[in-house]
Every structure is written in structure tokens, then in C-alpha cells.
N, C-alpha and C positions, 0 to 999 in steps of 0.2 A: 456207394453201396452201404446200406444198414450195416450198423456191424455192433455185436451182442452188448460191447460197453455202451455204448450209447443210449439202449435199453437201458441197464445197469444204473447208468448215471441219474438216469430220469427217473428213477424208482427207489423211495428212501427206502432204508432196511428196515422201518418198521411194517413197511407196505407187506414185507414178506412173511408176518405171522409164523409160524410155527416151523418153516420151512427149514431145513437144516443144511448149510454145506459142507461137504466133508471131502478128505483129502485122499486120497489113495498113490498105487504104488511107492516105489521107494524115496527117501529123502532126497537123494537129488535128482529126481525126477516128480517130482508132484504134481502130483491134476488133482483135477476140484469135480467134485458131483454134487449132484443138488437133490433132493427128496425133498418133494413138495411133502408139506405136511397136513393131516386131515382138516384142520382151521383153515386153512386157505385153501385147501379143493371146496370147502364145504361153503366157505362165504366170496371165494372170489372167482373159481371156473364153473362148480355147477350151481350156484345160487339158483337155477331158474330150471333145472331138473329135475323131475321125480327122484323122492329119497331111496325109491331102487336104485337107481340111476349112480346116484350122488356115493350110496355105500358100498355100490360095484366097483366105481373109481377110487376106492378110498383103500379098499381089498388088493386092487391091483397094483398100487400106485409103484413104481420102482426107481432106485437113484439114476439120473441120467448124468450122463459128462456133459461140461461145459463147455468140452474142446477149446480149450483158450488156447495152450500150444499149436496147434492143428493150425486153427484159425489165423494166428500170427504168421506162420510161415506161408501159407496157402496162396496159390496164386489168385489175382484177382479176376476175374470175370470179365470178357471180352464184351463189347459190341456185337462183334461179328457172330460170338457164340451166344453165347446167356441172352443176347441182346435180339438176336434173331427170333428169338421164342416169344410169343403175344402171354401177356399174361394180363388177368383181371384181378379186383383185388374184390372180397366180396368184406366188407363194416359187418360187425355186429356191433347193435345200437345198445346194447346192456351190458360188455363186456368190462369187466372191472378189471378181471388182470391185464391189459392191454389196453388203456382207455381210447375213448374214439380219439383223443388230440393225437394221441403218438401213432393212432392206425393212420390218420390224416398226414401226419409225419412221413412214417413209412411209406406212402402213396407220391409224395412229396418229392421223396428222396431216390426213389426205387422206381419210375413212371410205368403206367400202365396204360393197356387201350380201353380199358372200359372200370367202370367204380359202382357195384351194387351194392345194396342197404337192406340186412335183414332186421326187420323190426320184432323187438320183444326176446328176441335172444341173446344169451350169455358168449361166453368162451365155446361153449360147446354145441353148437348149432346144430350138429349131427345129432343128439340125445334129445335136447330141448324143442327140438324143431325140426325132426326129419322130414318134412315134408316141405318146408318152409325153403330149407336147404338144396332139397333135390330139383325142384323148380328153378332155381339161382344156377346149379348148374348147370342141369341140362339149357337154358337159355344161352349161357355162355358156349358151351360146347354146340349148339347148332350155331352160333354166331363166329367162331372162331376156326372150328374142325374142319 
């Protein structure tokens, strides 16, 4: 199973621009948040969105946790359960923050029933390409449902 350090590892820290992590709760308990910062929404998720689009996401943008604790202790994901569900992986062929080698990775590592390819879209296919997107699912979803 993918698991976030392996991301991590693959990705120098200067890849992450302006991105800032920061610590929260108490000292011995610390977790890590992340806030992406406007330089990397702007050159590496929405590069290929309308600049409404790009300084919607930039407005909203808010820290997420990294669950690293969570994710350490968390059971692992069964065959029988996780593994029972079909899933499909859909490439975006422009995605900088996640390049296609690691999404090929993830496909890789994680196996799927079926492998689609939207062409000319970023990180965010739903902004960039709504239409493009919607077709990729609904295909999947009559194919799988």
C-alpha cells in the first residue's frame, strides 16, 4: 500500500516552494500541517486553470494535517475489504505536483481494473477540464456500477 513517506521521499523540498509546515498541538504531542503556499498552487496544481480559477484556490487555500501519527498506528487495509472494491486510476498527463512516473508508481503499487488518461490537464481536472473529467467518469461508473 502507497504510503505518504514514500511521496515524501520522492519529492526534494525544494519541489515544494513556498509551502510551509507547521506544528501544532502540544509539545509532546506534535503533528505536522502543511499549507500549501500561493507559488506552488500557482505553478504546480493550477498551472493550466483560468486565473479565476487559480486565485479562488489561493483564497481558500487552508492547512491540512499530515496524519503521520494516525497513519502509523492505523490498521492496514484487507484484501477482503479495501481489496473487494474495483477501482480505476484516472493520469493526468500535466500534473506537476504528482508526476505521471509516481502516478504510474501508485498504479503500480496500488493495482487497479482499468488506467484512463486525461490529456492537457493539470492537478486539477475538475477546474481545468470539467468536461474532459466528467466523461472519464461517467465511463468508469457505467463500466464498473
Amino acid at each position: 500500500m502507497l504510503k505518504t513517506r514514500d511521496y515524501n521521499k520522492s519529492t526534494p523540498q525544494e519541489a515544494w516552494l513556498d509551502t510551509q509546515l507547521l506544528s501544532y498541538n502540544d509539545e509532546n504531542e506534535s503533528e505536522t500541517s502543511m499549507l500549501l503556499g500561493p507559488e506552488f498552487l500557482s505553478l504546480k496544481l493550477y498551472q493550466l486553470c483560468t486565473n479565476e480559477d487559480r486565485e479562488l484556490g489561493k483564497i481558500l487555500i487552508r492547512p491540512g494535517s499530515l496524519f503521520l501519527k494516525d497513519l502509523a498506528t492505523a490498521k492496514h487495509f484487507t484484501e477482503g475489504r479495501f481489496g473487494s472494491v474495483k477501482r480505476a486510476f484516472i493520469i493526468c498527463d500535466e500534473d506537476i505536483a504528482i508526476k505521471e512516473e509516481f502516478q504510474r508508481w501508485m498504479i503500480e503499487n496500488n493495482p487497479v481494473v482499468e488506467v484512463k488518461e486525461l490529456n492537457g490537464v493539470d492537478h486539477m481536472p475538475m477546474l481545468c477540464d470539467p468536461k474532459q473529467l466528467s466523461v472519464c467518469l461517467l465511463d468508469i461508473a457505467h463500466e464498473y456500477a
